[in-house]
N, CA, C and O atoms as a GROMACS GRO file, in nm:
protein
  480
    1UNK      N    1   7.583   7.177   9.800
    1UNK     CA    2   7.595   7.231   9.934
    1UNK      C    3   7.455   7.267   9.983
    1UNK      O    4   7.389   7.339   9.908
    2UNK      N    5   7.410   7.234  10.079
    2UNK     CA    6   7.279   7.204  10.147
    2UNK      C    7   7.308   7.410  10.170
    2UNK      O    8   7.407   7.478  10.147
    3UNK      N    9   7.168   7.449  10.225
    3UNK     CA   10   7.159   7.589  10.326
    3UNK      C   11   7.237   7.586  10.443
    3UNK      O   12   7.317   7.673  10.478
    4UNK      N   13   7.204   7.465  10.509
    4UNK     CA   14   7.293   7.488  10.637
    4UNK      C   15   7.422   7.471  10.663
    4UNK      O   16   7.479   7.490  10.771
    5UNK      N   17   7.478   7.425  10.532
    5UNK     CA   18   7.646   7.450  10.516
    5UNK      C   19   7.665   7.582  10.467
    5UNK      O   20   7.732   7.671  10.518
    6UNK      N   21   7.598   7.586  10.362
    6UNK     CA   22   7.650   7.781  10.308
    6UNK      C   23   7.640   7.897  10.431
    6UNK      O   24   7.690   8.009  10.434
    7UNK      N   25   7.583   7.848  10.500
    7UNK     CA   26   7.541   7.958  10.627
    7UNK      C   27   7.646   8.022  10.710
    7UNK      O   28   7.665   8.132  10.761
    8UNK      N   29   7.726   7.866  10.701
    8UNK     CA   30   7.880   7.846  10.813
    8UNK      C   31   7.956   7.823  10.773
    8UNK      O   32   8.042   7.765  10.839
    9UNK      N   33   7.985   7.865  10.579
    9UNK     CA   34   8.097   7.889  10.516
    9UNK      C   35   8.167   7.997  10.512
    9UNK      O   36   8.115   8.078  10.436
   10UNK      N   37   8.277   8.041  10.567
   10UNK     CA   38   8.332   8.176  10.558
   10UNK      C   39   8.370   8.199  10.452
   10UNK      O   40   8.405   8.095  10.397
   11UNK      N   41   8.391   8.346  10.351
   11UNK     CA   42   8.374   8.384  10.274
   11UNK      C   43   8.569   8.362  10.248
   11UNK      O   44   8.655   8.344  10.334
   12UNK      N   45   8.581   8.372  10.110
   12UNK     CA   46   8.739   8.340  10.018
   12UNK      C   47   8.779   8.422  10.088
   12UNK      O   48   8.691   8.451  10.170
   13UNK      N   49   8.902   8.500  10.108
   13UNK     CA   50   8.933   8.606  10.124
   13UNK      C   51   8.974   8.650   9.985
   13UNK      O   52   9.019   8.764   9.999
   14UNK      N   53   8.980   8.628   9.900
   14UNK     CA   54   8.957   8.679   9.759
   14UNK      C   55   8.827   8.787   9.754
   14UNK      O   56   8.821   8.906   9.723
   15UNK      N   57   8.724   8.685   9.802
   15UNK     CA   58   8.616   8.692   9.756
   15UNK      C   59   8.558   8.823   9.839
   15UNK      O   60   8.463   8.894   9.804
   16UNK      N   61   8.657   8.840   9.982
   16UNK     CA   62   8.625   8.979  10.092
   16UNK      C   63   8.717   9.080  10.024
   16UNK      O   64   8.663   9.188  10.050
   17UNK      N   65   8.808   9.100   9.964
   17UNK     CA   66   8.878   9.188   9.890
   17UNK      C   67   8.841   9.240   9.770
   17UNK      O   68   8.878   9.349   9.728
   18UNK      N   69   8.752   9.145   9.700
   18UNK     CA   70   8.662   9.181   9.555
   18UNK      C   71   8.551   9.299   9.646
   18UNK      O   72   8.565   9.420   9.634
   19UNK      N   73   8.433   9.228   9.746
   19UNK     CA   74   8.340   9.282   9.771
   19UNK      C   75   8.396   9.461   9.830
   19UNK      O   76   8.355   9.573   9.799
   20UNK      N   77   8.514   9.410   9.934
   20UNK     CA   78   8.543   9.530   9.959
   20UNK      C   79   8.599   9.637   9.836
   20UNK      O   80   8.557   9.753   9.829
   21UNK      N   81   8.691   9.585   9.750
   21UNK     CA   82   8.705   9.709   9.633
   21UNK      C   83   8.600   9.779   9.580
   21UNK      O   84   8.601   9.900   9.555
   22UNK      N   85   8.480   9.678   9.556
   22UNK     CA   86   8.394   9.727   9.490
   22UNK      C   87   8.269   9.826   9.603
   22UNK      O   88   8.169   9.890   9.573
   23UNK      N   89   8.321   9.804   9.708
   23UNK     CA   90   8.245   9.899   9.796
   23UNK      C   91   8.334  10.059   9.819
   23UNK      O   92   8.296  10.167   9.866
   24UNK      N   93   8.425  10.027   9.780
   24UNK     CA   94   8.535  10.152   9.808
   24UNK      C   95   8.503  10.200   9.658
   24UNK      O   96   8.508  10.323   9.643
   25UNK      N   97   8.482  10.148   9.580
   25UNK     CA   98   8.440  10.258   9.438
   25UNK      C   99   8.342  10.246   9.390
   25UNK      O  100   8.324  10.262   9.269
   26UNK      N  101   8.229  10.205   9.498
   26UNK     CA  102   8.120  10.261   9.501
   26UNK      C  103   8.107  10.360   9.553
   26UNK      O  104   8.019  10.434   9.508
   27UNK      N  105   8.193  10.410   9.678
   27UNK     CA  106   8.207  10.537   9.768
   27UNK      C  107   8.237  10.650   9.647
   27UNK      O  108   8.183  10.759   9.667
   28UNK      N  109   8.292  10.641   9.560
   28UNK     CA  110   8.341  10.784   9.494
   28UNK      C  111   8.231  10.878   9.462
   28UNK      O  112   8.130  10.854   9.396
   29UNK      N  113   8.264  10.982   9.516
   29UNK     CA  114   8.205  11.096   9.483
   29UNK      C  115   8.079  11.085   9.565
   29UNK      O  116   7.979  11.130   9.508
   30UNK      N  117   8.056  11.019   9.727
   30UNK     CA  118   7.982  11.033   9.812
   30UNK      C  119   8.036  11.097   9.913
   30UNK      O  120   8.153  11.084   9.949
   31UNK      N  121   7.926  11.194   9.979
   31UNK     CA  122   7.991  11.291  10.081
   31UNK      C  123   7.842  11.244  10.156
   31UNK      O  124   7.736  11.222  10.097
   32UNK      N  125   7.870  11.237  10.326
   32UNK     CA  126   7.730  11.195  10.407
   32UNK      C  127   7.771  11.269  10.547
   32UNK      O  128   7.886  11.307  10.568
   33UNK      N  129   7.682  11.282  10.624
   33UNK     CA  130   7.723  11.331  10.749
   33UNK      C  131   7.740  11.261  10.843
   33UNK      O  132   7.659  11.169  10.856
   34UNK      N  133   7.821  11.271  10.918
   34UNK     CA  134   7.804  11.170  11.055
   34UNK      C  135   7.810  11.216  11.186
   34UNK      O  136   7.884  11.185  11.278
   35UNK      N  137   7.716  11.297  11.178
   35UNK     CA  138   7.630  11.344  11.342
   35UNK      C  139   7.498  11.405  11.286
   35UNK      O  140   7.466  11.404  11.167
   36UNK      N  141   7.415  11.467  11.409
   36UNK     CA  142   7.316  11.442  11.357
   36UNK      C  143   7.271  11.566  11.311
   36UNK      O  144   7.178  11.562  11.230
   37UNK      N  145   7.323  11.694  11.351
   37UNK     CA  146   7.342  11.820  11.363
   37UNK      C  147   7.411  11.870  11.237
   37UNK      O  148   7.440  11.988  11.219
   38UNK      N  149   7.445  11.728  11.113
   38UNK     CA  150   7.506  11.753  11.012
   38UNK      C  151   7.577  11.882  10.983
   38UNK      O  152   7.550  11.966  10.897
   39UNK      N  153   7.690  11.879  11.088
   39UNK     CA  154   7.804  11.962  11.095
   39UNK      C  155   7.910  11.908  11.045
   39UNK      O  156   7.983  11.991  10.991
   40UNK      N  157   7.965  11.744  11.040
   40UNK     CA  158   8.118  11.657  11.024
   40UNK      C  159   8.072  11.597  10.945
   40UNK      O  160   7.964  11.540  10.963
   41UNK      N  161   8.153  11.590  10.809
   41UNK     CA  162   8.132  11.500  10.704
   41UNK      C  163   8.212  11.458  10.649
   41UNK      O  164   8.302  11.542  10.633
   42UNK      N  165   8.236  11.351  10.601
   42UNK     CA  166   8.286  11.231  10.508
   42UNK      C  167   8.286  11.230  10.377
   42UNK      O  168   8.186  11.184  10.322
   43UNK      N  169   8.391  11.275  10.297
   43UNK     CA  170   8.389  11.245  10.169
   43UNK      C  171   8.490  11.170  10.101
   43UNK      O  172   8.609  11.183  10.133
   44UNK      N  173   8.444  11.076   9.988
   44UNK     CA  174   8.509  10.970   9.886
   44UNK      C  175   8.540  11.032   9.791
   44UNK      O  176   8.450  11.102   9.744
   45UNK      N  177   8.670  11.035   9.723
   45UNK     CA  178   8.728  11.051   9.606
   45UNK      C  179   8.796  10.881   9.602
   45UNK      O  180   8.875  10.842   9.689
   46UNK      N  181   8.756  10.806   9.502
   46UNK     CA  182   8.787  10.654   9.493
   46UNK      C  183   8.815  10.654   9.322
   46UNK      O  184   8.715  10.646   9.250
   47UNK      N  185   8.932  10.661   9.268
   47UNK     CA  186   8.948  10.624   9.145
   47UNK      C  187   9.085  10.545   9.072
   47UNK      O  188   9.200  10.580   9.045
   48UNK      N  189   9.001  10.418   9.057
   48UNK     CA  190   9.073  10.322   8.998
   48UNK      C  191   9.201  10.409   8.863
   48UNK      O  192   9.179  10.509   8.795
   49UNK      N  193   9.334  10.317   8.869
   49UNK     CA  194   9.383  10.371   8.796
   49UNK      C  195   9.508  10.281   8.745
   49UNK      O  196   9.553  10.197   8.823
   50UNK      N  197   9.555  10.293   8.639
   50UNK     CA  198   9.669  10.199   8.622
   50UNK      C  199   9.799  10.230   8.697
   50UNK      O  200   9.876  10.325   8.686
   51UNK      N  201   9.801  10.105   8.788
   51UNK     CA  202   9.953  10.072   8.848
   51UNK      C  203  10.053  10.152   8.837
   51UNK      O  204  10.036  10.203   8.726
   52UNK      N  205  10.173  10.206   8.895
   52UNK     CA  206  10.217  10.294   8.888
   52UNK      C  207  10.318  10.248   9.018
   52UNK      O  208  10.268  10.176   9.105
   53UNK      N  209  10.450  10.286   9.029
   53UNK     CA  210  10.549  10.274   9.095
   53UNK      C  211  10.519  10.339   9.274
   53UNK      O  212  10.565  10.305   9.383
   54UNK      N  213  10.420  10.445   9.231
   54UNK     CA  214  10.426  10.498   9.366
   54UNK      C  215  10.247  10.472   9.404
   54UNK      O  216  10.198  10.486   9.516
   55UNK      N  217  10.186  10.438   9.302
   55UNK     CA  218  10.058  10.388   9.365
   55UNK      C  219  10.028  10.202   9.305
   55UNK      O  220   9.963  10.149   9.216
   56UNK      N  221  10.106  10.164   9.397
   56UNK     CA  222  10.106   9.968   9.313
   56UNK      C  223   9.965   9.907   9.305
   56UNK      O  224   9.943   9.824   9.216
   57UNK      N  225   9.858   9.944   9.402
   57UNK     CA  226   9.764   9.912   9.444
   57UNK      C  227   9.637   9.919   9.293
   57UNK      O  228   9.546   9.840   9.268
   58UNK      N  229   9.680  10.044   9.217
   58UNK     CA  230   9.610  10.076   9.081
   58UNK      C  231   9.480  10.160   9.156
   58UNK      O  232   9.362  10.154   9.120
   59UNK      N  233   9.534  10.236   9.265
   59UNK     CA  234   9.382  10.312   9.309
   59UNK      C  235   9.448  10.489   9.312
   59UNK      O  236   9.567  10.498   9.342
   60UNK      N  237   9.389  10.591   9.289
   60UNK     CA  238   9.435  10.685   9.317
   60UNK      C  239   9.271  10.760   9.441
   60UNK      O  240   9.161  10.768   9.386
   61UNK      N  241   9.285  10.808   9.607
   61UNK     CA  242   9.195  10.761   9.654
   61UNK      C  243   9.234  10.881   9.738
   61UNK      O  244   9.349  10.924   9.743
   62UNK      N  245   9.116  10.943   9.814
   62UNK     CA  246   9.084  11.029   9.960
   62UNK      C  247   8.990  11.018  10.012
   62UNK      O  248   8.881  11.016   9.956
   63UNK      N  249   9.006  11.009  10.100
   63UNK     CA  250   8.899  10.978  10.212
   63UNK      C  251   8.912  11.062  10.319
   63UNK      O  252   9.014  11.042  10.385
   64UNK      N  253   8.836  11.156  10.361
   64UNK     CA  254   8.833  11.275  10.425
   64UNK      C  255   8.743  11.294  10.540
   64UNK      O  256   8.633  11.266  10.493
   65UNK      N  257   8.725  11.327  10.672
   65UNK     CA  258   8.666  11.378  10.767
   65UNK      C  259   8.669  11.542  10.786
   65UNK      O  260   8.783  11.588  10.796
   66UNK      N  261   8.571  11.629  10.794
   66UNK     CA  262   8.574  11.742  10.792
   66UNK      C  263   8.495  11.815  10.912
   66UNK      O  264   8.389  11.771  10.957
   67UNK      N  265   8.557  11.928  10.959
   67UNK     CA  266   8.449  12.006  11.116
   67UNK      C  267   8.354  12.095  10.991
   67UNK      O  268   8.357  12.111  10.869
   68UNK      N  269   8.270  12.140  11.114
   68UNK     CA  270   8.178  12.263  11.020
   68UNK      C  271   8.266  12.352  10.928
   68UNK      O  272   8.229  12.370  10.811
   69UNK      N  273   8.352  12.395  10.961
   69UNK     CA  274   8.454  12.503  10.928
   69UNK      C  275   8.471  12.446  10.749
   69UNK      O  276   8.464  12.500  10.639
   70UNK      N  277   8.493  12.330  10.795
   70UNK     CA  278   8.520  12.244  10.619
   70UNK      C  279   8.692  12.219  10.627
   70UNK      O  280   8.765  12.209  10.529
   71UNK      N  281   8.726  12.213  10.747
   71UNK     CA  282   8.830  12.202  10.738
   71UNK      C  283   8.862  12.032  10.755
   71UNK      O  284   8.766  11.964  10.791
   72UNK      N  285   8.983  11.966  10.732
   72UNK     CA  286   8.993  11.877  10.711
   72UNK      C  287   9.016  11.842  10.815
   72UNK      O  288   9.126  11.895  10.824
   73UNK      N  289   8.997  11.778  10.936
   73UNK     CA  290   9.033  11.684  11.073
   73UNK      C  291   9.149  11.598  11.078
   73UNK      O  292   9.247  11.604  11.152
   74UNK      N  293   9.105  11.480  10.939
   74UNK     CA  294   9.124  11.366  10.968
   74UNK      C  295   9.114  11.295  10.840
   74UNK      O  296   9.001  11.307  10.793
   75UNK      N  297   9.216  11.207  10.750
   75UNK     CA  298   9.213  11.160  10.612
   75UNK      C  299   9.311  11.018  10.589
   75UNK      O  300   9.395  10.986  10.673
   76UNK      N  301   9.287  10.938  10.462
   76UNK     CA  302   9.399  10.912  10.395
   76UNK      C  303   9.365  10.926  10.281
   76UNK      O  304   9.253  10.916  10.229
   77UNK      N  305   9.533  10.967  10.209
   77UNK     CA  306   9.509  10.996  10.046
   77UNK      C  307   9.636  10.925   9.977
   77UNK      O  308   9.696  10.851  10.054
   78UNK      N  309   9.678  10.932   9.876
   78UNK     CA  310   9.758  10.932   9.766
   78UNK      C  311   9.833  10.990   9.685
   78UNK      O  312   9.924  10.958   9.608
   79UNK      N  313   9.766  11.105   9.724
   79UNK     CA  314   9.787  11.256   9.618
   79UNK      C  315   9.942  11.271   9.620
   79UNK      O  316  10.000  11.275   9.512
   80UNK      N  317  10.007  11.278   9.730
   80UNK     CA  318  10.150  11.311   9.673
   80UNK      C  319  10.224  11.272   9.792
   80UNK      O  320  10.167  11.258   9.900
   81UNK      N  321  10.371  11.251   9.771
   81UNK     CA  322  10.467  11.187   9.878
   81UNK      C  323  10.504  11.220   9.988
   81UNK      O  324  10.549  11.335   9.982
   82UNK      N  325  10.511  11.167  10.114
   82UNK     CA  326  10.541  11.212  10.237
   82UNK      C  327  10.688  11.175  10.251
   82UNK      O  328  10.767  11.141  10.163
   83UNK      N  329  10.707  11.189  10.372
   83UNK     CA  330  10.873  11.175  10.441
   83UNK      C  331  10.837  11.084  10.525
   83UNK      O  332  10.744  11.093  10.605
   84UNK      N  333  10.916  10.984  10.509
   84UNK     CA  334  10.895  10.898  10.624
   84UNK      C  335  10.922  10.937  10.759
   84UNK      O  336  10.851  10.928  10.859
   85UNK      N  337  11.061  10.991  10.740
   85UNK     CA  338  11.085  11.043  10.904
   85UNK      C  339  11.146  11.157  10.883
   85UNK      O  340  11.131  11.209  10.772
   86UNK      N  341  11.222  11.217  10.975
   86UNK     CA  342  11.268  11.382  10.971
   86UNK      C  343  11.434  11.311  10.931
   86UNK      O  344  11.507  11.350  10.840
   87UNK      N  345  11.461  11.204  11.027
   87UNK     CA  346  11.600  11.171  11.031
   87UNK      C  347  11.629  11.148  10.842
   87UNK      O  348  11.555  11.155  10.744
   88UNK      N  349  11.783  11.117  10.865
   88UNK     CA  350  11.831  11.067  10.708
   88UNK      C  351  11.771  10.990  10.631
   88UNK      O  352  11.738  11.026  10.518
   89UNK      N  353  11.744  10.862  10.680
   89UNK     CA  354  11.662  10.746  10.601
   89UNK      C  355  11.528  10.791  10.553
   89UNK      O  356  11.466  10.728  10.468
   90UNK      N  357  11.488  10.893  10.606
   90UNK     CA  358  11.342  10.936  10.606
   90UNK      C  359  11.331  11.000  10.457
   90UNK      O  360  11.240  10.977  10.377
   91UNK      N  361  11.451  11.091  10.434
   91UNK     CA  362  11.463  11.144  10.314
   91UNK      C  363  11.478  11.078  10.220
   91UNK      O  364  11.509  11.136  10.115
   92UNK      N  365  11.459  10.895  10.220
   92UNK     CA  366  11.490  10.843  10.077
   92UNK      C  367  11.346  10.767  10.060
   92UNK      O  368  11.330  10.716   9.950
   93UNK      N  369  11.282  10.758  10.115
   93UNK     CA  370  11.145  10.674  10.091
   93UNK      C  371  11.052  10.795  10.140
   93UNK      O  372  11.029  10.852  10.246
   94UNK      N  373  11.005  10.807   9.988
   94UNK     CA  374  10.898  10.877  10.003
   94UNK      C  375  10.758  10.856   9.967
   94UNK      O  376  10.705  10.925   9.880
   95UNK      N  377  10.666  10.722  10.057
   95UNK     CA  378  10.541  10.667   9.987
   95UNK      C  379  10.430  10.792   9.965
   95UNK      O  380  10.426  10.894  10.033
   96UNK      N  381  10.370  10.770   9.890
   96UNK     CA  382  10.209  10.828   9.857
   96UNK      C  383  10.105  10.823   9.940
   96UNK      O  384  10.029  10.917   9.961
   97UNK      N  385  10.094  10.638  10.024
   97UNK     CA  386   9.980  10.649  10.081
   97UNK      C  387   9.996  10.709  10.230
   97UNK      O  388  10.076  10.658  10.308
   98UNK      N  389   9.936  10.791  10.256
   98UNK     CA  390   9.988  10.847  10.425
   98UNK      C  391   9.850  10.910  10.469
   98UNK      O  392   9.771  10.956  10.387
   99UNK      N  393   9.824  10.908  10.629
   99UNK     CA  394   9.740  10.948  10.721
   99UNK      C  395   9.740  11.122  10.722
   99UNK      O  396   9.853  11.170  10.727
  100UNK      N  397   9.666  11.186  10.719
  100UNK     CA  398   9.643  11.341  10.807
  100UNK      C  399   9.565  11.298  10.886
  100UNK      O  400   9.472  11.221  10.863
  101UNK      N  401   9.612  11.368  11.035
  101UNK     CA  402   9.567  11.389  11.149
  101UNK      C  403   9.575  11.566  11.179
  101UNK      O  404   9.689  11.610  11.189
  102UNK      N  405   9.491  11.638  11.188
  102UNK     CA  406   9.457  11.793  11.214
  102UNK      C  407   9.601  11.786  11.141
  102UNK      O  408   9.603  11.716  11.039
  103UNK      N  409   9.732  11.855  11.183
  103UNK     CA  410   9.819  11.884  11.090
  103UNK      C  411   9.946  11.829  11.078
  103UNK      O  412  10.057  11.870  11.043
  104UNK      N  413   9.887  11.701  11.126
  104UNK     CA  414  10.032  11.593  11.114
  104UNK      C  415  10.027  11.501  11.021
  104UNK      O  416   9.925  11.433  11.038
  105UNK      N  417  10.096  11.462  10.920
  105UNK     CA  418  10.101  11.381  10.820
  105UNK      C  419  10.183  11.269  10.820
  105UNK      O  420  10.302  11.288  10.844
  106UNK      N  421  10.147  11.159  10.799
  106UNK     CA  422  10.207  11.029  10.848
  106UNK      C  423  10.206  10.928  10.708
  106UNK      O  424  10.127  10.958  10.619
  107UNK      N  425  10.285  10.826  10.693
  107UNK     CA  426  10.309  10.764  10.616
  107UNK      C  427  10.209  10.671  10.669
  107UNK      O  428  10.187  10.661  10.790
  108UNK      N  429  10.141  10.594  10.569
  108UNK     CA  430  10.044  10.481  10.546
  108UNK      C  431  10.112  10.346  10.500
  108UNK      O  432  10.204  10.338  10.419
  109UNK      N  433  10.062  10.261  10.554
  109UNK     CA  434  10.107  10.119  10.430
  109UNK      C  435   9.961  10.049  10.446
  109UNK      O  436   9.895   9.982  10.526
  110UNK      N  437   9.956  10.099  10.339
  110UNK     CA  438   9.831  10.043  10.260
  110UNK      C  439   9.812   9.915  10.164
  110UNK      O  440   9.858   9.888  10.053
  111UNK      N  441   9.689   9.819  10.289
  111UNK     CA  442   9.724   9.737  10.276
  111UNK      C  443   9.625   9.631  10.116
  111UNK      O  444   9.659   9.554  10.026
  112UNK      N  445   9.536   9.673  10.151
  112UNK     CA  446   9.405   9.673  10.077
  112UNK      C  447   9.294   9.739  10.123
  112UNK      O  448   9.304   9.804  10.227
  113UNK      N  449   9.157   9.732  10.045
  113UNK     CA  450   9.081   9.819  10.033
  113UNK      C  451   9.032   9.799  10.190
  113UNK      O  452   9.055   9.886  10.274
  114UNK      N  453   8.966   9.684  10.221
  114UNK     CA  454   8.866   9.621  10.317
  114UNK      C  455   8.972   9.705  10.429
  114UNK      O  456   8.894   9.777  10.490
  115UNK      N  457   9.070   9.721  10.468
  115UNK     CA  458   9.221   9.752  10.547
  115UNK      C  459   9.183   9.905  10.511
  115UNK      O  460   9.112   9.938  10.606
  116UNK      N  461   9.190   9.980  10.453
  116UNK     CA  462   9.165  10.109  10.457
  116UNK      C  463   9.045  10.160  10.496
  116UNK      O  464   9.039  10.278  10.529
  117UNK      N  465   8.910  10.062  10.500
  117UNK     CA  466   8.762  10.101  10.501
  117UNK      C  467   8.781  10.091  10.668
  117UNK      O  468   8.744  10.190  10.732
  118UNK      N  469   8.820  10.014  10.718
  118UNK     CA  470   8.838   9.962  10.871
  118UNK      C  471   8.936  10.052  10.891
  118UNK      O  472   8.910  10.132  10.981
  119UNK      N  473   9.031  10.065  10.841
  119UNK     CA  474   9.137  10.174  10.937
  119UNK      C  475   9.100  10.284  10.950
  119UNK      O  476   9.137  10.340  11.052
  120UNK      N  477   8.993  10.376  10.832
  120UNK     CA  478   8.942  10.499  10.850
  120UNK      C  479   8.847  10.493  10.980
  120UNK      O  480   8.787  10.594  11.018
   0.00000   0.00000   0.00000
């Protein structure tokens, strides 16, 4: 393959799901600011883990936005099961991966890594 074909080869999508995992657990245990007044910050908890019924993905993971206060804004995690809805059906599926928004908690479907880096 010449240079000027590799240039205008798009990447596997294998090969964008490898790069992205391995950028999502490279994040662990990085916290950075994002303004400039380094008041709101961003922190990675990213840890690989064996498969599991309620985490299929094999990641156990948070990803956090915080005000000065240190309070949490804005996230997705894993840590433990939400309600899908208030109604009946809601009470039988209870996934792991789900959104916080200030103090609303939402079910996630989590799709892959590159899908969680973009959805945050």
């Amino acid at each position: 393959m010449s240079a000027s074909d590799k240039c205008c080869t798009l990447p596997d999508r294998k090969d964008i799901q490898d790069h992205a995992l391995a950028t999502l657990l490279d994040l662990d245990g990085v916290t950075f600011f994002v303004d400039t007044e380094k008041s709101y910050w961003v922190k990675f908890r990213i840890v690989p883990i064996q498969p599991t019924p309620e985490k299929p993905h094999g990641l156990s993971y948070t990803i956090t936005l915080h005000e000065p206060s240190g309070k949490r804004i804005f996230g997705y995690d894993n840590a433990h099961p939400v309600q899908a809805s208030a109604g009946p059906g809601g009470k039988k599926a209870r996934p792991y991966d789900h959104m916080h928004r200030e103090d609303t908690i939402r079910p996630y479907g989590f799709v892959d890594a590159a899908t969680l880096l973009a959805d945050f």
